[in-house]
Structure formats: structure tokens, C-alpha cells
SETORTI-472306 format. One line per 3 residues: number of its first residue (from 1); for each residue x, y, z of N, C-alpha, C, O. Coordinates in steps of 0.2 Angstrom, whole numbers, always signed. Layout:
% SETORTI-472306
NUM) X Y Z X Y Z X Y Z X Y Z  ...;
% end
This chain:
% SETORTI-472306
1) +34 +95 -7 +28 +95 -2 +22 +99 -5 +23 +105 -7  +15 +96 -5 +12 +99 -7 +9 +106 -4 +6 +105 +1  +8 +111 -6 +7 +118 -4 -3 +119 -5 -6 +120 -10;
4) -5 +119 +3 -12 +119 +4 -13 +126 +4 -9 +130 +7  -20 +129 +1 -25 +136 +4 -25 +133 +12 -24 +128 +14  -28 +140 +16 -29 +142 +22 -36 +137 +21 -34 +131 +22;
7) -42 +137 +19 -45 +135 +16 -47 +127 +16 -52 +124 +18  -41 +122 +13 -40 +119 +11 -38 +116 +19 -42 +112 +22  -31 +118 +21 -30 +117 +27 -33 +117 +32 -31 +113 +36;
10) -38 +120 +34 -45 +118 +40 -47 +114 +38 -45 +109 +41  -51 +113 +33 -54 +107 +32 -53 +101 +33 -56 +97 +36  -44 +99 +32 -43 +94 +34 -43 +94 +40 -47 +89 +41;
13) -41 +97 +46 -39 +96 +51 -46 +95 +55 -47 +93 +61  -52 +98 +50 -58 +94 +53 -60 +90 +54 -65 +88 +57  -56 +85 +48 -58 +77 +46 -50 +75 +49 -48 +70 +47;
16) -48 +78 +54 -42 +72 +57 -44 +74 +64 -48 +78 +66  -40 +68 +67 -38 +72 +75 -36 +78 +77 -37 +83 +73  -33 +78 +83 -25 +83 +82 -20 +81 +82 -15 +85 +83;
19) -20 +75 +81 -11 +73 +78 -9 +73 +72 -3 +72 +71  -16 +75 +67 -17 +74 +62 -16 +66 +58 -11 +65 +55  -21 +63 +60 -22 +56 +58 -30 +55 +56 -33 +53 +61;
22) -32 +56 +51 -38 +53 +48 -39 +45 +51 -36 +40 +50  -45 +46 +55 -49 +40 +57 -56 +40 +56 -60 +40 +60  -57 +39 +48 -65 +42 +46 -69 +35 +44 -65 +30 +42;
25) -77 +36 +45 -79 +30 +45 -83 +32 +37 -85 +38 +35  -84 +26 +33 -86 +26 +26 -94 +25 +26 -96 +23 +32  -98 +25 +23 -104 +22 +22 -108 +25 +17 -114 +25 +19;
28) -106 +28 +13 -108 +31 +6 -109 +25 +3 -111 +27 -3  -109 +19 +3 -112 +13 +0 -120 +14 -1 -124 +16 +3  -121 +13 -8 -129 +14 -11 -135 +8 -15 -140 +7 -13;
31) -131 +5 -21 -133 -1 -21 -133 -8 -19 -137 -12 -19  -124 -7 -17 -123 -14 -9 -126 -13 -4 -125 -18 +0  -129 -10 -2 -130 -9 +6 -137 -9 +5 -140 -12 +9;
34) -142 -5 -2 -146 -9 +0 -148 -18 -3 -153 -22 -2  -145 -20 -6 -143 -28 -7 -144 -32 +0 -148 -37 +1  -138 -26 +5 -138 -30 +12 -146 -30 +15 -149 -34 +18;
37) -147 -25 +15 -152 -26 +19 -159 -26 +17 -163 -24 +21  -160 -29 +9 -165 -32 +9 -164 -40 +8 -168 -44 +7  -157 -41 +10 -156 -49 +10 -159 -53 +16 -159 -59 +16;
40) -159 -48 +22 -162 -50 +27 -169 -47 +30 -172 -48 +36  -172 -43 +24 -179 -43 +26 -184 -49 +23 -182 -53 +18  -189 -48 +28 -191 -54 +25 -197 -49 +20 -199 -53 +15;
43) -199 -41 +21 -203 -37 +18 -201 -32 +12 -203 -30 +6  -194 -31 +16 -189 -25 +10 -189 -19 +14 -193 -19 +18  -186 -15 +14 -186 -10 +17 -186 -2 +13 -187 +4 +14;
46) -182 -6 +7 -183 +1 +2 -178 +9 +4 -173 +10 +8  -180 +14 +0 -174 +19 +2 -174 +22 +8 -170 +24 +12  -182 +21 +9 -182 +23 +17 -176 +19 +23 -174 +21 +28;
49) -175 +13 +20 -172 +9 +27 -164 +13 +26 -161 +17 +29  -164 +11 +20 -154 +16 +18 -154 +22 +24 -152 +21 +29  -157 +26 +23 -158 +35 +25 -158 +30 +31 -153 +28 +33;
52) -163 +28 +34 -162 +27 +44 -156 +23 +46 -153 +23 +51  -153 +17 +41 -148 +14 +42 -142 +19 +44 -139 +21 +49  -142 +22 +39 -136 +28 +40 -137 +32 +44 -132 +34 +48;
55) -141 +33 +45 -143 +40 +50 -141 +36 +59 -140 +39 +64  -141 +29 +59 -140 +27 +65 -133 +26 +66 -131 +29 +71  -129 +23 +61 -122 +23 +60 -120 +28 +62 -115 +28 +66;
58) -122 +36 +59 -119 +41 +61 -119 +43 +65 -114 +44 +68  -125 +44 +68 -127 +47 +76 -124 +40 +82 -124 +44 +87  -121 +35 +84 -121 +30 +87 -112 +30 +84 -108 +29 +89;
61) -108 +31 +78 -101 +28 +77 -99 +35 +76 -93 +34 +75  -101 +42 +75 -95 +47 +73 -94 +50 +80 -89 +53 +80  -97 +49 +86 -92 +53 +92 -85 +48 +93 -81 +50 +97;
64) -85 +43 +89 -79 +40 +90 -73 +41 +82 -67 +40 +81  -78 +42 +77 -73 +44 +72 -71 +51 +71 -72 +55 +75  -66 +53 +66 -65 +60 +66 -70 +64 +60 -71 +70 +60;
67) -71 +58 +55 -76 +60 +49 -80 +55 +47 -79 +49 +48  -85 +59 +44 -91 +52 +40 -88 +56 +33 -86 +61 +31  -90 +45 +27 -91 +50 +22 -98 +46 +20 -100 +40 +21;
70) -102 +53 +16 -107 +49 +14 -110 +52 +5 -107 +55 +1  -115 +49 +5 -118 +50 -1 -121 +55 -1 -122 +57 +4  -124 +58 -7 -128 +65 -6 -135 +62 -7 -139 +66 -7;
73) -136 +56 -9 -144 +51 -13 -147 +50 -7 -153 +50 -7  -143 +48 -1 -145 +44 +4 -144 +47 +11 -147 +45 +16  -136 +51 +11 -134 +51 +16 -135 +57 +20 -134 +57 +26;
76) -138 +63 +18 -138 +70 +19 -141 +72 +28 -139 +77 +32  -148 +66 +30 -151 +67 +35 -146 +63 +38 -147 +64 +44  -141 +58 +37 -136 +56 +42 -131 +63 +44 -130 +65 +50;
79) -129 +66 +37 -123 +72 +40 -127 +75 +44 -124 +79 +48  -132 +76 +44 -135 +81 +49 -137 +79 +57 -138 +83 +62  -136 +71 +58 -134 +68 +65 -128 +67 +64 -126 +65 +70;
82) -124 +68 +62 -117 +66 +65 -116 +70 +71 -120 +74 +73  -110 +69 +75 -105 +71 +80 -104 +79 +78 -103 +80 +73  -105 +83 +81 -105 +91 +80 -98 +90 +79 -97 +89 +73;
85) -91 +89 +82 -84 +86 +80 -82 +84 +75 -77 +85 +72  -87 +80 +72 -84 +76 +66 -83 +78 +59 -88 +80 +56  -79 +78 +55 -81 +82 +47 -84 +78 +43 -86 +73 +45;
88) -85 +79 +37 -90 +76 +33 -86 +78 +25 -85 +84 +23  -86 +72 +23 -84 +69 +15 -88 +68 +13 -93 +66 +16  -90 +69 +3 -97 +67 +2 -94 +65 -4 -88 +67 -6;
91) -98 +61 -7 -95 +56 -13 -99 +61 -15 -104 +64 -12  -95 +60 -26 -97 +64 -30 -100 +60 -37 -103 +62 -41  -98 +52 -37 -98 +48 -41 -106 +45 -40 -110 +47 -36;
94) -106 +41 -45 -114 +37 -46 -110 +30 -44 -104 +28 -47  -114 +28 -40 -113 +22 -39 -111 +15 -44 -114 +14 -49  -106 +10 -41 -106 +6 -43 -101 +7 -52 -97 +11 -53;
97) -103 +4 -58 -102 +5 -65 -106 +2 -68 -110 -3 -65  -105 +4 -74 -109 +0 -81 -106 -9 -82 -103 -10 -87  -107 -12 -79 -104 -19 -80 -104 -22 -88 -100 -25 -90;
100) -110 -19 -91 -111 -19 -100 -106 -15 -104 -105 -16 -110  -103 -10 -100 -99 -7 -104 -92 -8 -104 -91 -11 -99  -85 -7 -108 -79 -9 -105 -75 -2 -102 -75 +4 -103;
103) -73 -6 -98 -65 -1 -96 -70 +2 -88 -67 +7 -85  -75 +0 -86 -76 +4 -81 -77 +10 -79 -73 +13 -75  -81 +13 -83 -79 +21 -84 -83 +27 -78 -89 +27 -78;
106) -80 +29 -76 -82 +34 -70 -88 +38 -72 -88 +40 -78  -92 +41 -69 -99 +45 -70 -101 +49 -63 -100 +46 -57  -103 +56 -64 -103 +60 -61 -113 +59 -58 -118 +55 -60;
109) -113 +62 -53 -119 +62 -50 -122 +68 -54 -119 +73 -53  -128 +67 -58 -132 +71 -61 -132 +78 -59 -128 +83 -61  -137 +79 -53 -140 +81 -48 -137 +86 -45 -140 +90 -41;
112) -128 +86 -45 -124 +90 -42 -118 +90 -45 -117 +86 -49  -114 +95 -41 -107 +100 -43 -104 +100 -36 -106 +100 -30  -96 +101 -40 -93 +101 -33 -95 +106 -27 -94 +105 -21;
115) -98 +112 -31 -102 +118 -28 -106 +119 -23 -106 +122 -17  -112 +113 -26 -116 +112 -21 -116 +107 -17 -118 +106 -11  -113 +104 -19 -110 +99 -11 -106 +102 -6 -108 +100 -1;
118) -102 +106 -7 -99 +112 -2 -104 +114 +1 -104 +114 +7  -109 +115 -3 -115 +122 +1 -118 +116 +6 -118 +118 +12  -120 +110 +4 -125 +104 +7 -119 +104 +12 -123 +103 +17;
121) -113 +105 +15 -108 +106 +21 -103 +101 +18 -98 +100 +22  -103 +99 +16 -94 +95 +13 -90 +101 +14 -90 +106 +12  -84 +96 +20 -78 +97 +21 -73 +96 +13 -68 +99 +11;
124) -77 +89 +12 -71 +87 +6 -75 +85 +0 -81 +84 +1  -73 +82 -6 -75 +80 -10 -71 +73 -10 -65 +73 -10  -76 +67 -11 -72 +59 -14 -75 +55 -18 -80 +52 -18;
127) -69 +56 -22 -73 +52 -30 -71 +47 -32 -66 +48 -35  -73 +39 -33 -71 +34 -31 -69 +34 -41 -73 +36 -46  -61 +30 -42 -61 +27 -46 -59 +20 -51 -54 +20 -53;
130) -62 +15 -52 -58 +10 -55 -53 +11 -60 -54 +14 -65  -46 +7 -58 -42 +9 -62 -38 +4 -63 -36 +0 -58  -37 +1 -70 -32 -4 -72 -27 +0 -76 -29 +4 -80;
133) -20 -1 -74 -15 +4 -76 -14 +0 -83 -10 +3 -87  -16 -5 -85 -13 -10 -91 -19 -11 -94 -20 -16 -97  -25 -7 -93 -31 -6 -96 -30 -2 -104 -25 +2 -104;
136) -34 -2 -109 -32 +0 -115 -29 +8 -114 -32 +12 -110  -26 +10 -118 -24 +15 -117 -29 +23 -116 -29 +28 -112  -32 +21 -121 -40 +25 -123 -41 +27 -118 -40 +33 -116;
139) -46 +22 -114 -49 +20 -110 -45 +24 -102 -48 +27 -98  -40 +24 -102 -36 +25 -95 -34 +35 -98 -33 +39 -94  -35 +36 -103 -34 +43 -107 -39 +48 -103 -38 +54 -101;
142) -47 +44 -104 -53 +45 -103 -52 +48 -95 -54 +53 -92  -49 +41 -91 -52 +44 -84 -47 +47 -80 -47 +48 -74  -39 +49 -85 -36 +55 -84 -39 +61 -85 -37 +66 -82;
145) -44 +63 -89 -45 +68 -88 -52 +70 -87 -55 +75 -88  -55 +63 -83 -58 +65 -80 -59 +67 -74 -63 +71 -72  -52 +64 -71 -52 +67 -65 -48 +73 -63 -48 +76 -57;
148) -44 +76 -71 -43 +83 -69 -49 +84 -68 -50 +86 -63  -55 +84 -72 -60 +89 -72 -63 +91 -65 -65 +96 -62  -62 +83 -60 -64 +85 -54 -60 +88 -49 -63 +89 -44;
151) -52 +89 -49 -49 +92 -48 -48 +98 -46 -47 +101 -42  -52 +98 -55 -50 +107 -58 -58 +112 -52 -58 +118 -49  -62 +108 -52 -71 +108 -49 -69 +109 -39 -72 +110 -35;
154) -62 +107 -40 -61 +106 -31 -58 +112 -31 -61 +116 -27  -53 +114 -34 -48 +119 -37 -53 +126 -35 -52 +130 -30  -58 +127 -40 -60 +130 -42 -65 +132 -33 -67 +138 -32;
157) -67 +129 -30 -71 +128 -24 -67 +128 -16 -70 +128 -10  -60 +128 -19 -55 +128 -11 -57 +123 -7 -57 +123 -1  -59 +118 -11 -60 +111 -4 -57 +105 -6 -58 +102 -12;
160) -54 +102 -2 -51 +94 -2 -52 +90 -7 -58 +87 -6  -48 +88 -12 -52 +80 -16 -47 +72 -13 -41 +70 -13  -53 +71 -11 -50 +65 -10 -52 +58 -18 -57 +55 -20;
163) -46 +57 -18 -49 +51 -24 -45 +45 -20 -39 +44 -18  -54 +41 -21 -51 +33 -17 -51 +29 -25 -55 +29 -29  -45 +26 -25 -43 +22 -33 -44 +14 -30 -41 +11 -25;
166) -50 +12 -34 -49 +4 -33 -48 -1 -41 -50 -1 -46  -44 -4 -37 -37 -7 -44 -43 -12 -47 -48 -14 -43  -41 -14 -53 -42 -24 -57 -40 -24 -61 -36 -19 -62;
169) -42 -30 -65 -37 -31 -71 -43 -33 -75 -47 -37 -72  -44 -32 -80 -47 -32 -87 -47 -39 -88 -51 -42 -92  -43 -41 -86 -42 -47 -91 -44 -53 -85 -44 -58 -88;
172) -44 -52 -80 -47 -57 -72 -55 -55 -71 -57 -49 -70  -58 -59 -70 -64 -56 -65 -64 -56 -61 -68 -51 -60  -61 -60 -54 -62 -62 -47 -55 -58 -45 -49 -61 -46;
175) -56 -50 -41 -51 -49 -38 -49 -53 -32 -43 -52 -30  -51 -56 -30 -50 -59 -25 -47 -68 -26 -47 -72 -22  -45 -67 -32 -40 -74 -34 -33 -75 -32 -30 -69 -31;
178) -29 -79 -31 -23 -80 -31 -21 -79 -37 -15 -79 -36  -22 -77 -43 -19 -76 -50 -21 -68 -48 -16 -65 -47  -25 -63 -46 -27 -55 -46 -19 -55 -42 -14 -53 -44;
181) -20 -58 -34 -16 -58 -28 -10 -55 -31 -8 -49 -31  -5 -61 -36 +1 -59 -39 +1 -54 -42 +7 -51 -42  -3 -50 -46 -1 -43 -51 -4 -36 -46 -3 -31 -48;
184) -9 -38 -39 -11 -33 -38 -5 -27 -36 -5 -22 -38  -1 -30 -30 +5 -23 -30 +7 -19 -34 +8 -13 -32  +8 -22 -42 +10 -17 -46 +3 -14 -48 +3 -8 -50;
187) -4 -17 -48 -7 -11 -51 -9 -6 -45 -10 -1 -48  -9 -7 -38 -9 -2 -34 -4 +4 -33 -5 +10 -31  +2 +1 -35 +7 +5 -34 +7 +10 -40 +7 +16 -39;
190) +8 +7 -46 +8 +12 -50 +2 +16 -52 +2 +22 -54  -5 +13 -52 -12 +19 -50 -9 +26 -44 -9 +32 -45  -7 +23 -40 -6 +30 -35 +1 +32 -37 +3 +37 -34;
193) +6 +30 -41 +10 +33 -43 +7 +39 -49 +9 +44 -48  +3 +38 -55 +0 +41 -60 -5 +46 -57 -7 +50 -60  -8 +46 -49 -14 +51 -49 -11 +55 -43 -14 +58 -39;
196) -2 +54 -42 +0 +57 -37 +3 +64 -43 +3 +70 -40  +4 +65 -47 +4 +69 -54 +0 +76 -52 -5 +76 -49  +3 +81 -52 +0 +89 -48 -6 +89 -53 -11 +92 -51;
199) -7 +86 -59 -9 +90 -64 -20 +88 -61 -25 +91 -63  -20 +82 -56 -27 +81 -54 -28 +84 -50 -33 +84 -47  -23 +88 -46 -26 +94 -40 -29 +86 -34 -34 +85 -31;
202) -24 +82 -34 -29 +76 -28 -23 +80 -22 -18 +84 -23  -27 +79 -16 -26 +81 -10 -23 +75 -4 -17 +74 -2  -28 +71 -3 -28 +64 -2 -30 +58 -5 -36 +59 -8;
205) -26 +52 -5 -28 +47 -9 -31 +41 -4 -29 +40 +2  -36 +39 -7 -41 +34 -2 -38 +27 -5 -42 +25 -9  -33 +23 -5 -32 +18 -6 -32 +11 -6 -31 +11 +0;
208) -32 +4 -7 -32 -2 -5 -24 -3 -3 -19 -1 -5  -24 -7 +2 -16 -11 +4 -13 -13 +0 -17 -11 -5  -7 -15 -5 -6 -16 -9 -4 -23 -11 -2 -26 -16;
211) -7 -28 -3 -5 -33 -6 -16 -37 -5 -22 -34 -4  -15 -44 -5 -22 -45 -4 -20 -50 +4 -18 -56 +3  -20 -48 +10 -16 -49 +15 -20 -59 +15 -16 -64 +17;
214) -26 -61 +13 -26 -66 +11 -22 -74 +10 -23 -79 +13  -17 -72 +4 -12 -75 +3 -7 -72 +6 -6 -70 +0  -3 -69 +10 +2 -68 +15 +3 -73 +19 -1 -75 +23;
217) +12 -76 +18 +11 -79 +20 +10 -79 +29 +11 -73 +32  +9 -85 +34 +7 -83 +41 +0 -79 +42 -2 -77 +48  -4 -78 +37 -10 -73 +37 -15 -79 +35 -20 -79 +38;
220) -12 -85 +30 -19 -89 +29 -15 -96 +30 -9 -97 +32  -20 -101 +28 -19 -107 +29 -17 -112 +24 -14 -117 +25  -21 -108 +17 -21 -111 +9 -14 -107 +8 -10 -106 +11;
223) -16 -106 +2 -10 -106 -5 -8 -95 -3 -10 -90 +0  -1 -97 -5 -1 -87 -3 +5 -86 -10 +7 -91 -14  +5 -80 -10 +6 -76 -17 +12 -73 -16 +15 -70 -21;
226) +16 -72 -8 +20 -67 -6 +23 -70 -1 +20 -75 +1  +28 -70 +3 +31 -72 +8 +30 -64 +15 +28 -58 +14  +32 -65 +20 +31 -59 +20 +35 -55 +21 +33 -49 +23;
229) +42 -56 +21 +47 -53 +16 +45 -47 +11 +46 -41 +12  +40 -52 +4 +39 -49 +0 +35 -44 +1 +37 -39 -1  +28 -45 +6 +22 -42 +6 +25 -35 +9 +22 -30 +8;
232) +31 -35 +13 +33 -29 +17 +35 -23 +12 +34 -17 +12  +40 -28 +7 +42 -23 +3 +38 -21 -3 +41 -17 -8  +32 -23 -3 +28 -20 -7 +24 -14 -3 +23 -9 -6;
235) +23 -13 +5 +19 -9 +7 +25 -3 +7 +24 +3 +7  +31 -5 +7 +37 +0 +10 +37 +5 +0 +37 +11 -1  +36 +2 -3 +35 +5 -11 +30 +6 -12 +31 +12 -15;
238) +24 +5 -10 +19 +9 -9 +20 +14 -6 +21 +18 -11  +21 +16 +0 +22 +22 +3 +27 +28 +0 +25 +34 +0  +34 +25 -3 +36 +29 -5 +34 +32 -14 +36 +37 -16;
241) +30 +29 -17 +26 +31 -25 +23 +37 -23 +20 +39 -28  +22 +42 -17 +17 +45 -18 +20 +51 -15 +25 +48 -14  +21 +59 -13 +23 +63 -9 +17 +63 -6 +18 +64 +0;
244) +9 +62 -8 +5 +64 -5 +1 +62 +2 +1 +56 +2  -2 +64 +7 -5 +58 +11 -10 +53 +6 -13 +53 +1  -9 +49 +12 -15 +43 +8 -17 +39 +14 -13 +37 +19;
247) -24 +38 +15 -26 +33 +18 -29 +27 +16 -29 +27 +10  -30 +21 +20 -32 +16 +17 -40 +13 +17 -42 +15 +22  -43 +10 +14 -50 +7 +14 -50 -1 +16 -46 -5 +16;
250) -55 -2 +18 -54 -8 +22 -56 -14 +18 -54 -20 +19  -59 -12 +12 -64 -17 +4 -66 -22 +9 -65 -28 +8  -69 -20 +14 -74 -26 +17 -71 -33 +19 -74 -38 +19;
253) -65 -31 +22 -62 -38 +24 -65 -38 +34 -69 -34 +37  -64 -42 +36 -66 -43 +44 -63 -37 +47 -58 -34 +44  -65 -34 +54 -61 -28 +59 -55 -31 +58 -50 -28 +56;
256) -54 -39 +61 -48 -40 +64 -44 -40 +60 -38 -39 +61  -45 -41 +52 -38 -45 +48 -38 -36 +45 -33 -33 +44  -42 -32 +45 -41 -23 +44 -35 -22 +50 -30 -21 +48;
259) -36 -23 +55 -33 -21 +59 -24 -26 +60 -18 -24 +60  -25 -31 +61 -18 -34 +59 -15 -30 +52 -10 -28 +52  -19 -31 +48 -17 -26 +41 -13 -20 +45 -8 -20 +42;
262) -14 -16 +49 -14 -11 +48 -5 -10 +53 +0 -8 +51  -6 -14 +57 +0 -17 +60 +6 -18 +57 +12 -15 +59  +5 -22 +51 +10 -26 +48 +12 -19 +41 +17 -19 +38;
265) +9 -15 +40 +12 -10 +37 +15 -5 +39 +19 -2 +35  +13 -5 +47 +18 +1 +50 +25 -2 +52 +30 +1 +53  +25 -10 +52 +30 -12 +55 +33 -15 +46 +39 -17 +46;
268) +31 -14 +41 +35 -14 +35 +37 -8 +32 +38 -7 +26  +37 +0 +37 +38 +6 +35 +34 +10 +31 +36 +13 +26  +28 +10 +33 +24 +13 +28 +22 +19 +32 +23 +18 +38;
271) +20 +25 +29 +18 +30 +32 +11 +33 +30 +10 +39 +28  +7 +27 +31 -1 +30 +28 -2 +34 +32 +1 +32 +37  -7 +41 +34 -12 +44 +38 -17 +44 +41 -20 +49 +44;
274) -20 +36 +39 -28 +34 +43 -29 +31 +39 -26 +30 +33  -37 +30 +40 -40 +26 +36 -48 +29 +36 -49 +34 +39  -51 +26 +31 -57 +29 +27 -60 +21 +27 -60 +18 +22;
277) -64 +17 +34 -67 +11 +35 -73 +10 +34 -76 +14 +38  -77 +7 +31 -82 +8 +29 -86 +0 +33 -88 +0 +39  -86 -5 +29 -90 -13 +31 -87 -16 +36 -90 -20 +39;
280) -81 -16 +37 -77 -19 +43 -77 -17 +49 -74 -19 +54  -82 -10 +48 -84 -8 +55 -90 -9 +58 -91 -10 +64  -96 -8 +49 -105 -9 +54 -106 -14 +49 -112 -13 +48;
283) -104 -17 +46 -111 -23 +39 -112 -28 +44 -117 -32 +43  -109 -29 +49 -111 -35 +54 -118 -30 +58 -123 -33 +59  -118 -27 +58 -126 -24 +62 -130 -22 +56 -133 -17 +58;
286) -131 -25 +50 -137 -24 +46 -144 -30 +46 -150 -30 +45  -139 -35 +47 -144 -41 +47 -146 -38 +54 -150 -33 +52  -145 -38 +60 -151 -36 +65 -153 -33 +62 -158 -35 +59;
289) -152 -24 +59 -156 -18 +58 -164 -22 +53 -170 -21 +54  -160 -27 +49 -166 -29 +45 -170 -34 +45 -173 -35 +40  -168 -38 +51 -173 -42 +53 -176 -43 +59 -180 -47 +60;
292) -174 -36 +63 -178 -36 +68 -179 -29 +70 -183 -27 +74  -175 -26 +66 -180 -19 +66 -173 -14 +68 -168 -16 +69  -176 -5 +69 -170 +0 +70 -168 -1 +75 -162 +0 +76;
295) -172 -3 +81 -167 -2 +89 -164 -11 +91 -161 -12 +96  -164 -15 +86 -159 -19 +84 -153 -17 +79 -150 -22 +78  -153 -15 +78 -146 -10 +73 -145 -7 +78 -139 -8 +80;
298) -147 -3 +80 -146 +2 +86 -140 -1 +92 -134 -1 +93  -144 -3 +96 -139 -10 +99 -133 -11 +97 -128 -8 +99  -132 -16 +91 -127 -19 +88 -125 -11 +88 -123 -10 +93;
301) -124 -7 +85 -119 -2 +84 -118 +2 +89 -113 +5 +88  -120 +2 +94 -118 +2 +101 -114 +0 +106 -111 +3 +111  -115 -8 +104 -109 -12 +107 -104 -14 +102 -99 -11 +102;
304) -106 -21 +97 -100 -22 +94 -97 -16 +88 -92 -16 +85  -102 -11 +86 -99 -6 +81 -94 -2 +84 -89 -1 +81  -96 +1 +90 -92 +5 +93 -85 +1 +95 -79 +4 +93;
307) -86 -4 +99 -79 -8 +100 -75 -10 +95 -70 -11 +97  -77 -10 +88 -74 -11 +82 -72 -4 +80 -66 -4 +79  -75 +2 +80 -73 +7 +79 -66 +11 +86 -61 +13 +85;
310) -67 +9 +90 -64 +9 +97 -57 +7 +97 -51 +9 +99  -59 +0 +93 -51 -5 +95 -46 -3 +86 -42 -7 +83  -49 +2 +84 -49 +2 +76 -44 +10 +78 -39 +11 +75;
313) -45 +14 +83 -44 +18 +83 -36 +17 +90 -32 +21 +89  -36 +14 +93 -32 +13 +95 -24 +9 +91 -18 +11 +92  -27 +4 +85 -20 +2 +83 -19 +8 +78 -14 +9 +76;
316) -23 +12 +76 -20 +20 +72 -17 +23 +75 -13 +26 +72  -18 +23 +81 -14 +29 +87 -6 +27 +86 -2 +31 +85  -6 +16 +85 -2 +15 +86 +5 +13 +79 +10 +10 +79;
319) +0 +17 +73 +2 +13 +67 +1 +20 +62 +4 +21 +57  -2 +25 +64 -4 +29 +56 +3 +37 +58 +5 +40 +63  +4 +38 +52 +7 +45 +53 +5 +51 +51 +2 +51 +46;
322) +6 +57 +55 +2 +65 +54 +4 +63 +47 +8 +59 +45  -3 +69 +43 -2 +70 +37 +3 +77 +36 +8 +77 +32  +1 +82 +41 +7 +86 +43 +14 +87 +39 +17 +93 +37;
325) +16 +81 +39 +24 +82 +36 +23 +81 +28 +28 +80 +25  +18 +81 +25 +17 +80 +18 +16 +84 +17 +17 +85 +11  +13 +92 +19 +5 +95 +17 +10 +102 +21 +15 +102 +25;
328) +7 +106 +17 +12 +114 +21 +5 +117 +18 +3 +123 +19;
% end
């Protein structure tokens, strides 16, 4: 069981309920988001529209989350609308990667330290990694000790690191194939088995499902990778690879098939802690924000955000476990 500071310990419990269940909404997204929303201006909207997009999200979707997590480039006049209730996560990463470079190598945000993110009111620190466990050796050496350093940076600061690890494969382009589909389990499972290791100081891990529920069978209509037999006892090995909590991420699939997701792992014995949801809650209210202006975005996050938010929090009630019995 991992042994938390007093410190360490409140923070979390301000990014959960009191069941201790992490139900935090994501939106630290910086170069996609704004992709999104100058896809439906007819003008552009620029950095100014990010800062007011989030700033609505927050104020309109955190009295129903437990936490926001945001950016420090864009998100900051959000955390200062959030929910006085809510806690706040702040990414520490540079968005996105070098797609000219190989191995997808992680990079820190110039401009800031785990320090001063604390001071800006982070509850927690979250540092987003690519990881292929069958990636060259070198290469996977490099963002082993990268991530002690932010670790060591959390360590040193008494506050939460959350590392959300998003898997591929070097040798595939399209995660989202039937050929990714079959090898993804093992690279999800053993990524959160290698950064469950005391030596990165991780607290909680932000994770993907371990299968791509897609090809499941009973979940699609084409071709599936898994029966769901199989898909179960991949989420049940997932759960057991880690001592640590771990939450899951939505990677932008619909509310509904997040939320069936979320079902179908508690009913194959998993014992995730919540979720860390980001686009499967508001990318449907971008197009209004940005083709008809902020009190269209406002609305849509009002009605369908919230009820997505709403009905997101209810199947956690009925699927996620305290982190509690991980954490002393």
C-alpha cells in the first residue's frame, strides 16, 4: 500500500468525492481544441476563443465534477471560474509531440516547474506520456528517467503526480485499427505495470481501457479482436498490474460507448477509481461555441454537457472503487 504525506492526502480528497472516487472533467487540450474550433469558424477565433471556451466549460460543468484538469497556456482564467468545491490538476507537458522526431519523446513546459504550478493553485501535477513498451530500448530509457525527474519535482513539492500514459506501437500508425486493437492490451498493461515501479514517485495513473471496446465483440457490427470473454479478462489484468489507484480517460470515444465502457469493466472485476473525461463530455458544444458565438456554447453545456456530465456520474457511483483502500 502506498504510504501518502498529510499533504499529499488532502489534495486528493479534494479532487474526489467523499467516497473517494475521482470524477474529474479534462480540458487541458491546446493544439486539438483549437483545430476544433477554428474548424467551425467561419473567422478563427484564435487564443482568445481557447481561454473563453474553457472558462465556460468550467464555470457551467465543475459544480457537477469533483476536478478540472487544465493547462497553464490557456487554462488558468478557467481555474479561477471553476466550482469553489472542485480541485484542479494542471498539466505539466507541451502539448501534443514532435512527429519529425522518433520515439515520441516527452517535453516539459518551458515557462514552469512543478513549484510554480503549485503556487498558480494545483492540487496536483499531470504529465501526459507516450509509451510503447516494445519501442527501442534507448528511447523508452530516456522517458524512464524522465519521469523520475517529475516525480522527484512532485516529491520534492508534496503534491500529487498524476501520469496519464497513452500507449502505440512504432511500427502501426493508426491506433485505431484492427491490427493496433490486437496488441493493444499488452501494451497498456505492461506501460502501467513499468510506471507502477516506486522509483517515479506516480500517485495516480490516468489510463486508456485496455482494450479498444470498438472491436468487442457485441459492442460493433464489423470485424472484433476480442470476444468478450477475452476483453474481460484483459480489464481484470489490467486492474491487477498496478497496487496504485488509476483512473481512466475517455480518448474521445462518444458519452455513451465511455459510459457502457465503464459498466463492462466493473462487471469484468476491475477496480479503477474514476475517471479523468475530457471530449466525451463537451467537443459536441464546440461547433455551436464557434459558429454561433459564447452563449451558444453556453447553452449546449448547460443542457447536453451537463447531462453528459450528470449521467457519467451516476454510472461511477455505480462502477468505480474508493481509492482509499490503495493509499494510507
Amino acid at each position: 500500500m502506498l504510504q501518502l504525506t498529510d499533504s499529499k492526502l488532502s489534495a486528493l480528497k479534494r479532487l474526489s468525492d467523499e467516497n473517494g472516487i475521482i470524477g474529474a472533467l479534462a480540458i487541458d487540450q491546446r493544439g486539438s481544441l483549437k483545430k476544433m474550433i477554428a474548424e467551425g469558424s467561419t473567422g478563427g477565433v484564435g487564443d482568445e476563443g481557447i481561454v473563453l471556451f474553457k472558462e465556460l466549460v468550467s464555470q457551467e460543468l465543475t459544480p457537477y465534477a469533483t476536478s478540472i484538469l487544465l493547462d497553464p497556456e490557456y487554462g488558468l482564467p478557467a481555474a479561477k471560474a471553476r466550482h469553489p468545491e472542485a480541485g484542479l490538476l494542471v498539466a505539466y507537458e507541451k502539448t501534443g509531440y514532435d512527429a519529425a522526431a522518433v520515439g515520441r519523446l516527452p517535453d516539459l513546459l518551458e515557462d514552469w516547474s512543478v513549484k510554480r504550478l503549485k503556487e498558480a493553485g494545483a492540487d496536483a501535477i499531470k504529465f501526459l506520456l507516450y509509451y510503447d513498451v516494445d519501442e527501442d530500448d534507448k528511447i523508452n530509457e530516456y522517458k524512464h528517467v524522465y519521469m523520475e525527474r517529475v516525480g522527484s519535482e512532485c516529491i520534492a513539492e508534496d503534491i500529487p503526480f498524476f501520469l496519464e500514459i497513452v500507449t502505440y506501437d512504432s511500427q502501426l500508425d493508426n491506433v485505431k485499427s484492427l491490427e493496433y486493437a490486437k496488441v493493444k492490451p499488452r501494451k497498456v498493461i505492461e506501460a502501467m505495470r513499468e510506471f507502477s515501479k516506486p522509483q517515479y514517485q506516480v500517485d495516480v495513473l490516468k489510463v486508456e481501457v485496455p482494450v479498444d471496446m470498438n472491436f468487442v465483440e457485441g459492442y460493433t457490427d464489423g470485424e472484433t479482436a476480442y470476444n468478450k470473454e477475452r476483453a474481460a479478462a484483459y480489464f481484470k489484468e489490467q486492474s491487477e498490474a498496478t497496487m496504485l489507484p488509476f483512473i481512466f480517460l475517455s480518448a474521445g470515444v462518444s458519452a455513451q460507448l465511455f459510459q457502457e465502457t465503464l459498466k463492462f469493466a466493473k462487471e469484468s472485476g476491475s477496480t479503477f477509481n474514476g475517471v479523468l473525461c475530457g471530449r466525451s463530455t463537451w467537443k459536441n458544444g464546440v461547433a455551436p461555441f464557434s459558429e454561433k458565438g459564447p452563449e451558444a456554447g453556453r447553452a449546449w453545456l448547460q443542457d447536453t454537457g451537463r447531462k453528459n456530465i450528470q449521467e457519467l456520474n451516476e454510472i461511477l457511483s455505480e462502477t468505480a472503487s474508493p481509492w482509499f483502500g490503495k493509499l494510507s
